[in-house]
N, C-alpha and C positions, 0 to 999 in steps of 0.2 A: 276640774282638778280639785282633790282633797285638798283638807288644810294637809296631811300627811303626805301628799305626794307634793304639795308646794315645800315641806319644809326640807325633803330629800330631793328637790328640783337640782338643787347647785351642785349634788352629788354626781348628774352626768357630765357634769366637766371631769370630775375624778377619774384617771383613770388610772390603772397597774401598769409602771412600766414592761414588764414581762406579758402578760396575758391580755391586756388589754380594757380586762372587765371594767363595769362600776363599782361606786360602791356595795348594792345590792346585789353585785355576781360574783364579790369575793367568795373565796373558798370557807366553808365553816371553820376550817385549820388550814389558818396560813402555811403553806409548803414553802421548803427553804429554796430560796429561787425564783420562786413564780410568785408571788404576791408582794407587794409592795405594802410597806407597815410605815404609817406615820401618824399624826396626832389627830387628824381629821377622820382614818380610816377606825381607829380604836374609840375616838367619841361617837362614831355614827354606829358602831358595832354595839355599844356599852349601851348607848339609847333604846336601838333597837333590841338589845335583851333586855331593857328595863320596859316596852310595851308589852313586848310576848309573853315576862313574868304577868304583869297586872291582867293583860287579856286574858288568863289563864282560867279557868271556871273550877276554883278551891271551896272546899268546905270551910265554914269560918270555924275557926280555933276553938270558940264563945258557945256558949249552949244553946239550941236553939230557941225564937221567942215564941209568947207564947200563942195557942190558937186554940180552935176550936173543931171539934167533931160533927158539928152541923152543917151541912151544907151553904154554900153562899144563894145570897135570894140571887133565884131567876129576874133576868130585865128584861125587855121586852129589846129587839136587836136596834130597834132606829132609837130606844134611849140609851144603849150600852155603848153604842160609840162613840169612841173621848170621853167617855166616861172617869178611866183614869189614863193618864200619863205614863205610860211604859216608857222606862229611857231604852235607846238603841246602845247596845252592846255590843263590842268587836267582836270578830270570827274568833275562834275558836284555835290556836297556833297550830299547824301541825306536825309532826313529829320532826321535821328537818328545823324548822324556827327555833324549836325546844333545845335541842342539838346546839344550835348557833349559840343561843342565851347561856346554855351551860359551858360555852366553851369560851366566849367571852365575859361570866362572871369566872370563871378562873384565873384569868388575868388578873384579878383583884389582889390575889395571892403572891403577883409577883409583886406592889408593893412591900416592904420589908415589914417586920412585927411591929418595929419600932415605930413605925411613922402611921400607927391604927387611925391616928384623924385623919390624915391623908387619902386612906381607904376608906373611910368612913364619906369622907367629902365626894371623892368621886362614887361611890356607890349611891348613893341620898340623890348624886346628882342625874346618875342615871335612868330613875323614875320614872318616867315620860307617859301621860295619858292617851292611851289607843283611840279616845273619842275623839280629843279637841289637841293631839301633839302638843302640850302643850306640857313643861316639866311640872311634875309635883312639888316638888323640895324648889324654892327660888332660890337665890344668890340671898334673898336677905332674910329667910326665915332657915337657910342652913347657920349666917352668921347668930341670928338669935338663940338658936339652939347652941353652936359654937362658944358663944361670949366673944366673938370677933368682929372684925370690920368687913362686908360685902367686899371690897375689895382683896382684901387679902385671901379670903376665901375661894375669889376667883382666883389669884395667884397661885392657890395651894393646888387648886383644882389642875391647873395648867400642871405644874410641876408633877400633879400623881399621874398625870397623863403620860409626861415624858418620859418616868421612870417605867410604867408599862410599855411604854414605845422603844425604849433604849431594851428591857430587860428579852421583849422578845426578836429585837433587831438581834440581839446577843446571843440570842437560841437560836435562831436562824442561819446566825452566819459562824458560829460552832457548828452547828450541826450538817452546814454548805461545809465548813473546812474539814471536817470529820468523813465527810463523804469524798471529796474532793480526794484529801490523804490516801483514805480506804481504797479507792476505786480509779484513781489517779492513774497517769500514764507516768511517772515517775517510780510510782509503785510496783510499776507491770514491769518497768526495764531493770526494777533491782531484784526481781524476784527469777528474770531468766539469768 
């Protein structure tokens, strides 16, 4: 077992009252009805789009450095290997991963303008390394950046959670009550 499959281990307890899945068989858009949305399902979503961002294989911003036109000297193969240290790089996301990431960093948005640390806190926190699962951004080097206390930061954290949790509980069940209205059996009897 990965470090990444031990740290989504307690995620098979999780399941969707409706559908049943885990965390990893939610739907990339939560449907009004069939998925279950609370603070555990939107942190494990938020993580997982902060691996898929980093595993992603981007051009750096930065110009490139510099080299050379000459060829690299030939080795001989029993001195070339180990020679140097290649790090291991995650897979490559594929186009459904991509999907998830961009539909769980839109969530960020349901934070309100005003409370940009808040967004900023859960986003920074979402980072997560596809090598070693392990977060980029700590609890005490977001407060450093912050000018806050570790703790509080985790509290802020909790609460941007909840408001994405509340804001799409709220789209969801407008959009269940919308349907519900629209397509209702109340609706059918007042229309004969």
């Amino acid at each position: 077992m990965t470090a990444c499959e031990a740290r989504t281990a307690p995620g098979a307890v999780w399941g969707c009252g409706t559908c049943g899945s885990g965390l990893d068989g939610v739907c990339a858009v939560p449907r009004p009805g069939t998925c279950r949305i609370d603070a555990e399902m939107v942190g494990h979503r938020l993580e997982a789009a902060g691996m898929t961002l980093l595993a992603m294989r981007t051009p750096s911003a930065y110009p490139a450095g510099v080299r050379s036109a000459m060829p690299d000297v030939l080795r001989e193969a029993i001195e070339a290997y180990g020679w140097t240290d290649e790090p291991s790089r995650a897979a490559v996301p594929d186009a459904a991963e991509i999907t998830r990431m961009d539909v769980a960093y839109g969530w960020l948005r349901l934070i309100p303008q005003n409370r940009h640390v808040l967004r900023r806190i859960v986003a920074a926190r979402s980072l997560v390394s596809p090598e070693t699962c392990r977060h980029i951004m700590t609890w005490k080097r977001i407060a450093v950046l912050l000018g806050a206390d570790s703790r509080a930061i985790k509290s802020w954290h909790t609460h941007g959670i909840a408001i994405i949790v509340g804001a799409l509980n709220h789209i969801q069940l407008s959009n269940h009550k919308w349907q519900a209205g629209f397509f209702g059996e109340s609706e059918r009897k007042c229309r004969q």
